[in-house]
C-alpha positions as CSV (number, residue, x, y, z in Angstrom):
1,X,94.0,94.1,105.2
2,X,93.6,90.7,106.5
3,X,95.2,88.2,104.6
4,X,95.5,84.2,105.2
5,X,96.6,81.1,103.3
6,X,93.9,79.1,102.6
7,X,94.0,75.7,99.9
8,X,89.7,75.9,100.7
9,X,87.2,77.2,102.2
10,X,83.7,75.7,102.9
11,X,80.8,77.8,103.6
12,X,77.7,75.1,103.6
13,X,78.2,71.8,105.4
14,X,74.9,70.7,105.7
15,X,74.1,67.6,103.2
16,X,77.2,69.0,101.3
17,X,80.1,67.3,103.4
18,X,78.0,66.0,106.0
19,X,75.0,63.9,106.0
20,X,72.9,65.9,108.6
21,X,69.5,64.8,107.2
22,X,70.3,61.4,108.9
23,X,71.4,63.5,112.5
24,X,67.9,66.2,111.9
25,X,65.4,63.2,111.6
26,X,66.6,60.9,114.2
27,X,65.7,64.4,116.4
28,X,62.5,65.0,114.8
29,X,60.9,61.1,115.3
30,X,62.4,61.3,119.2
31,X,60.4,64.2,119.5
32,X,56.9,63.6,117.2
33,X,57.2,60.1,118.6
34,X,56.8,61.0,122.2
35,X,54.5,63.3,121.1
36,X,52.5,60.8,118.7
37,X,52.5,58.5,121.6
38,X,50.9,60.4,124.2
39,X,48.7,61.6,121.6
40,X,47.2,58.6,120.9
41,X,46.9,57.7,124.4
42,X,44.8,60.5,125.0
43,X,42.5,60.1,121.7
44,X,42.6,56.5,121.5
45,X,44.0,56.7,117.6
46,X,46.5,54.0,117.2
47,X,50.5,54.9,117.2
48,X,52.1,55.4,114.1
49,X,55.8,56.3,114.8
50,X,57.7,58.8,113.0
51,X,59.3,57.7,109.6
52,X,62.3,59.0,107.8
53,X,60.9,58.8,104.5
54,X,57.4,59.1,104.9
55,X,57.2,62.2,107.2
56,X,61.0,63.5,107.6
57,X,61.5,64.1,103.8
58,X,58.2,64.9,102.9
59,X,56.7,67.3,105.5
60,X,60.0,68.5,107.5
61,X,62.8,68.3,105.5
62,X,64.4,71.9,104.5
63,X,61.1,74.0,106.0
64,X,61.5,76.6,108.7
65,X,61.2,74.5,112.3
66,X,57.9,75.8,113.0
67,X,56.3,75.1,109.2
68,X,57.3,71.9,109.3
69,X,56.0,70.6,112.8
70,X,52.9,72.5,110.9
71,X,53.2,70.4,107.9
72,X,53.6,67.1,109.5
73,X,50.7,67.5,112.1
74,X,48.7,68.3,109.7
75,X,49.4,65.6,107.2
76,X,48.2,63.3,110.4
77,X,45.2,65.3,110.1
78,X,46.1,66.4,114.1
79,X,45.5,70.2,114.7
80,X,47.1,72.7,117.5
81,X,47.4,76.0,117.5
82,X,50.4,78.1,116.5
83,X,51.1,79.0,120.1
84,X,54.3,81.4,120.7
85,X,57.9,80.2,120.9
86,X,57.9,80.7,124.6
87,X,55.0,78.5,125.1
88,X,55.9,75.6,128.2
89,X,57.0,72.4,126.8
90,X,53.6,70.9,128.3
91,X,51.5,73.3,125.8
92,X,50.6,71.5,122.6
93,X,50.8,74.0,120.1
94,X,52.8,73.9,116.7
95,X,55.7,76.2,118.7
């Protein structure tokens, strides 16, 4: 039997000893941005950008990747299909 001597042990990092919230939605608005950009080039609807608190915690924040990408397209009314995770970058689908 294995034994060691730890003082602690920590198990869950995320948002408990680390603010990764801050580190997840700067990644999400870099991508939905470029995405909401060229979006709206190609429909002519004006650029919104991505926003922490308006589309991060609402519509991203602790949902499965693919749910949430889901979640937020649709809550800018903007519909893709589910696609497959090995879709090309260049497909626009929720995967």
């Amino acid at each position: 039997m294995w034994r060691h001597n730890f003082d602690a042990v920590i198990f869950d990092l995320d948002g408990v000893i680390t603010h990764t919230a801050s580190v997840h939605s700067a990644a999400w608005k870099q991508m939905f941005d470029e995405f909401l950009k060229a979006y709206a080039e190609k429909t002519g609807e004006p650029f919104r950008e991505f926003s922490h608190t308006h589309d991060y915690l609402p519509y991203v924040d602790g949902r499965p990747r693919y749910k949430g990408v889901a979640s937020f397209l649709q809550s800018r009314t903007i519909d893709l299909p589910y696609g497959d995770p090995a879709d090309s970058p260049r497909q626009e689908t929720i995967c």
